[in-house]
N, C-alpha and C positions, 0 to 999 in steps of 0.2 A: 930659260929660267922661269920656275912658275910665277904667279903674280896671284897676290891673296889681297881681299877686300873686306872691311868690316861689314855689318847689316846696315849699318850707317849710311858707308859709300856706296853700295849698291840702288838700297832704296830713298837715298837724299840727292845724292852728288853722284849719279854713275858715269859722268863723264871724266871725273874728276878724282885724286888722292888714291890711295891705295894702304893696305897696310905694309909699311917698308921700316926698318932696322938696316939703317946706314953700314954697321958695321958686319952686314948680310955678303958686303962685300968683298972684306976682307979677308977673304977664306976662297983657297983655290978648288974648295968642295964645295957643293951645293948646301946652304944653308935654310933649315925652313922653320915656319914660326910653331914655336911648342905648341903640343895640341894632346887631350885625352880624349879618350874612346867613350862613347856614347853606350849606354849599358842596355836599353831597348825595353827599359822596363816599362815603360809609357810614349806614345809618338812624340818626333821631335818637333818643335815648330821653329819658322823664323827666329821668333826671339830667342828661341834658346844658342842660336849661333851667335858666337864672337866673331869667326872669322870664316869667310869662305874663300875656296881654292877658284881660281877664275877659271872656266871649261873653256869656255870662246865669249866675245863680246864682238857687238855689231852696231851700225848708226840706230839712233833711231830707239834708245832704249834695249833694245832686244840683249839678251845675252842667257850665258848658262853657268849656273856656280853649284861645285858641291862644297856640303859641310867639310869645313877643316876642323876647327874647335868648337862643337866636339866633333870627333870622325866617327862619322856614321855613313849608312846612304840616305842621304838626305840630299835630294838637287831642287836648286831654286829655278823655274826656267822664265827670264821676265818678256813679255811678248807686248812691248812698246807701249801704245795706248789700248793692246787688247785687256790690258792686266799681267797676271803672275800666274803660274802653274808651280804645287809642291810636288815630287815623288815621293814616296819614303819606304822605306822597308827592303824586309828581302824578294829576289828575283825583278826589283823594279828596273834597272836597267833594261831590259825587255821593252817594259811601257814607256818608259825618257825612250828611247831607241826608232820605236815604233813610231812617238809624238814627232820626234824631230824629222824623220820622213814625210810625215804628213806633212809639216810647216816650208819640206822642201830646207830645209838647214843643214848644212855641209858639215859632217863635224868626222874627227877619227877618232879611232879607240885606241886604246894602249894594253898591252901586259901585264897585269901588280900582282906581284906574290901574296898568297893569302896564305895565312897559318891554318892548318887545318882546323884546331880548335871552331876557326869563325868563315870556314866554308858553308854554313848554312844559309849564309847571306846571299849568298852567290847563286842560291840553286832559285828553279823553276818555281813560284809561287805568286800569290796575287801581293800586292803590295798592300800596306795595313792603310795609306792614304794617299789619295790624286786630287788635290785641292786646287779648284779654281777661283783665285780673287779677284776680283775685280775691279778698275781703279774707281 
């Protein structure tokens, strides 16, 4: 089951709370939290997420979250006491992909149907931003 966290719990309390809907459970389907589509007319930033989908979380602060609401590509990657790193845009997965090798971080990939309409997302391009902040 996925696990989604607000901007909140990530960057206040990431050891801690989640966003969760008790009644998440009572459904023999997978249930997940409403979420709109991110329109790309301007970059996204942290604050504009409500909620992020957990990728992987590790001790030590470290973890990786994409935007849930709104759904864009937008990944948060927190790298402990290094700071945060943003992705954003299309063909960024490339570069999240590339970063996570260098850091030596385990992760896998998965399958997600894409509508054709919003396969431009998916293709070979530079990403519109790679932000490093620093704590």
């Amino acid at each position: 089951m996925p696990i989604f966290k607000s901007t909140f719990n990530i960057l206040t309390k990431p050891w801690e709370d989640e966003v969760f809907d008790p009644n998440w459970m009572d459904s023999d389907k997978l249930v997940l939290p409403p979420k709109k589509d991110w329109d790309y007319a301007r970059p996204l930033q942290i604050e504009d997420v409500n909620i992020w989908e957990v990728i992987l979380e590790h001790g030590g602060g470290w973890g990786l979250y994409a935007s849930w609401d709104p759904y864009a590509e937008f990944y948060l990657l927190r790298l402990g006491s290094l700071g945060m790193e943003t992705y954003y845009g299309a063909g960024v997965q490339k570069h999240l992909t590339k970063r996570l090798k260098e850091l030596n971080i385990s992760f896998s990939q998965n399958d997600i149907w894409v509508e054709p309409e919003d396969m431009w997302i998916y293709q070979e391009a530079e990403p519109k931003s790679n932000t490093l902040i620093l704590p």
